[in-house]
LUMZA-275132 format. One record per residue: residue number from 0; residue in three letters; x, y, z of N, C-alpha, C in turn. Coordinates in Angstrom, 3 decimals. Layout:
[NUM, ala, [X, Y, Z], [X, Y, Z], [X, Y, Z]];
...
//
This chain:
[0, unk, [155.163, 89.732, 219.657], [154.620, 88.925, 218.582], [154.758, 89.633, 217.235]];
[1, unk, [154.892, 90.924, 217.733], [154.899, 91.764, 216.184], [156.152, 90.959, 215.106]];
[2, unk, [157.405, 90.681, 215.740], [158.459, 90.204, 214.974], [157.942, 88.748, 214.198]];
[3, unk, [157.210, 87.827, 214.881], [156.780, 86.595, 214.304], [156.247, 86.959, 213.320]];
[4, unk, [155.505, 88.144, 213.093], [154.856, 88.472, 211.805], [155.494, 88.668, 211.243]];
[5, unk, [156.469, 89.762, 211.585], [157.448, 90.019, 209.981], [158.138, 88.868, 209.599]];
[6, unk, [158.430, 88.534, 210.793], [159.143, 87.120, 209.806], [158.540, 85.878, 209.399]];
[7, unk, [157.239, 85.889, 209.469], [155.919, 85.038, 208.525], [155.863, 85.482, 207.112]];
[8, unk, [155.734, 87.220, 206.990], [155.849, 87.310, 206.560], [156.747, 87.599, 205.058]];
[9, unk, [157.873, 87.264, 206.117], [159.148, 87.283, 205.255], [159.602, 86.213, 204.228]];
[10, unk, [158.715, 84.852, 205.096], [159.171, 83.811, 204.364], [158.302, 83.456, 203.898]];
[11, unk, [156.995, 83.725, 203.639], [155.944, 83.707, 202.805], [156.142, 84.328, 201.579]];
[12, unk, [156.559, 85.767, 201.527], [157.001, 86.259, 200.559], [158.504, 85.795, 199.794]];
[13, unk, [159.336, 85.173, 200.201], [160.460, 84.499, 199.732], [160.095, 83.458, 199.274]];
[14, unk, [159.071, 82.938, 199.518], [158.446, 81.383, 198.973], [157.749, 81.638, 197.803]];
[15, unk, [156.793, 83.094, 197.428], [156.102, 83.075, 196.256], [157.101, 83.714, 195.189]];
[16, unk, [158.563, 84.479, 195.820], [159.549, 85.174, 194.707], [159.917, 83.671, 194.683]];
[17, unk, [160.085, 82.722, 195.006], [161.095, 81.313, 194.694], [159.848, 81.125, 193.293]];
[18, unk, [158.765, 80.760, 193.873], [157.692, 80.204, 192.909], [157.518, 80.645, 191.685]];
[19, unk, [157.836, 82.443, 191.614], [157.328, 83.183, 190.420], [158.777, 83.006, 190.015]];
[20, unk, [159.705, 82.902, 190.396], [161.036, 82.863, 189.499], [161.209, 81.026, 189.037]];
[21, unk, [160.746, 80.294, 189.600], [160.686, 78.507, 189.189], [159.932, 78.903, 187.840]];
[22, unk, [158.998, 79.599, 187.543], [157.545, 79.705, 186.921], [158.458, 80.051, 185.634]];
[23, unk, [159.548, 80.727, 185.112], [160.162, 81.106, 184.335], [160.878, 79.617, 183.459]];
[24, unk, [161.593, 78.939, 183.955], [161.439, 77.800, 183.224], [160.664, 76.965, 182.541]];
[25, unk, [161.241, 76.251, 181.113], [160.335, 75.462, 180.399], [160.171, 74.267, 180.866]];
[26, unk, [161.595, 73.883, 181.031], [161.191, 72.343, 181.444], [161.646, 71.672, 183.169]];
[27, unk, [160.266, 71.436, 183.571], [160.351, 70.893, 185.134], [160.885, 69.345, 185.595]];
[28, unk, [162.400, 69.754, 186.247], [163.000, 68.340, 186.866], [162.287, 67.902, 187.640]];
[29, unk, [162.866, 66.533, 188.483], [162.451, 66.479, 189.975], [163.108, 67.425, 190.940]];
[30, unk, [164.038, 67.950, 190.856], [164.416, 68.634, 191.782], [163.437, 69.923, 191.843]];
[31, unk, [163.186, 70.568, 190.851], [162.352, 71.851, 191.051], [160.719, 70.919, 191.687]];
[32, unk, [160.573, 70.230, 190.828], [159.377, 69.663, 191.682], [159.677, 69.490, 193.216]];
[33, unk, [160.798, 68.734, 193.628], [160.426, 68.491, 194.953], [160.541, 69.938, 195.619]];
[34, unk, [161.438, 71.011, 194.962], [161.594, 72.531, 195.539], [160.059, 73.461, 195.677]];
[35, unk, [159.406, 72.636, 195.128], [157.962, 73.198, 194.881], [157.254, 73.178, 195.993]];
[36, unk, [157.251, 71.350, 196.072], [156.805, 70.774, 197.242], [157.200, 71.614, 198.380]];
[37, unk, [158.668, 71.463, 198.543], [158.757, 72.203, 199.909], [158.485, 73.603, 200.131]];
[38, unk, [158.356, 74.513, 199.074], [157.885, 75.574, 199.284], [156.633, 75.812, 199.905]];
[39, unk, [155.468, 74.686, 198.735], [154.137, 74.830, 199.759], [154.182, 74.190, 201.479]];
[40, unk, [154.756, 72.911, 201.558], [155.018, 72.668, 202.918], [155.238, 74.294, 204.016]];
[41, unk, [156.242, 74.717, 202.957], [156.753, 76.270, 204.015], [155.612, 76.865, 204.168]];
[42, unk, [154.577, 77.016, 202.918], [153.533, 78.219, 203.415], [152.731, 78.256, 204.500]];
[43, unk, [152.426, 76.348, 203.866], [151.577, 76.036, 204.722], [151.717, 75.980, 206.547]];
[44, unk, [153.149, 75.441, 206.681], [153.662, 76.060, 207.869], [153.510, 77.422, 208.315]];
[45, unk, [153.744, 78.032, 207.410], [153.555, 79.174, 208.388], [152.297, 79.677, 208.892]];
[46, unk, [151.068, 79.316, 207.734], [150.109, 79.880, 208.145], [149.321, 79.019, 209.416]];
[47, unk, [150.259, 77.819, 209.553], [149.428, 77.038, 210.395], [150.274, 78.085, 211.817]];
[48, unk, [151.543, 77.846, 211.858], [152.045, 78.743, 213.021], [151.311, 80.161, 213.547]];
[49, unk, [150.478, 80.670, 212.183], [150.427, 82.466, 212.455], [148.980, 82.026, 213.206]];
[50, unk, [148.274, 80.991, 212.707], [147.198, 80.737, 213.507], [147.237, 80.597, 215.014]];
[51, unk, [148.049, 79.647, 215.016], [148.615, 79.041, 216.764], [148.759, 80.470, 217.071]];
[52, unk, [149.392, 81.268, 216.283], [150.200, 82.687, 217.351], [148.988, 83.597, 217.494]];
[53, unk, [147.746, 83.691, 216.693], [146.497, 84.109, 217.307], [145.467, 83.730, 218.049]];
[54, unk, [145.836, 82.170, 217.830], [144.773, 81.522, 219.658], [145.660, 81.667, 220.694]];
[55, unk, [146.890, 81.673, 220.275], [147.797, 81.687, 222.076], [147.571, 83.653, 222.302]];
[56, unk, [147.563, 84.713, 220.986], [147.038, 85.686, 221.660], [145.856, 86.204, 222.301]];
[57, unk, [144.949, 85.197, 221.759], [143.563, 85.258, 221.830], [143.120, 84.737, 223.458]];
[58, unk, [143.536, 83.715, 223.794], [143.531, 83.083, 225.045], [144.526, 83.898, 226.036]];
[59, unk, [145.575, 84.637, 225.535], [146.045, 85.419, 226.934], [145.249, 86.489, 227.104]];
[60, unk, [144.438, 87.161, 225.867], [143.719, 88.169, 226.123], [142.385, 88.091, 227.146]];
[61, unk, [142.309, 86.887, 226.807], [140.993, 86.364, 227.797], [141.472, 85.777, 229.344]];
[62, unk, [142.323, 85.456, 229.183], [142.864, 84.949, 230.704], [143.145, 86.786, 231.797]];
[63, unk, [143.335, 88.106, 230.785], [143.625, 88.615, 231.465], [142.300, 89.503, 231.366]];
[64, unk, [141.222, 89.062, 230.869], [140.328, 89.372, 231.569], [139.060, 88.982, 232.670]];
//
């Protein structure tokens, strides 16, 4: 499970360098908007995944006791 983290955390952190480098422009298209959108979609994915990946560790820990 250790790798799911780094790579949670990999794309969590690639999502806020996308955000802080969008943040540099004056004027916002739709395209950066919808790039926005999907960025939070991504976060939010992941943190919903990193959750799942601590009740499924949480529940094997308990099954093996």
């Amino acid at each position: 499970m250790m790798n799911f983290g780094k790579t949670a955390s990999a794309v969590l952190g690639m999502g806020a360098l996308l955000i802080v480098l969008s943040a540099c422009q004056k004027q916002e298209g739709p395209a950066e908007r919808a790039g926005k959108e999907v960025d939070k979609a991504i976060d939010q994915a992941g943190q919903q995944i990193e959750k799942a990946g601590d009740k499924i560790q949480d529940a094997a820990k308990d099954d093996k006791r």
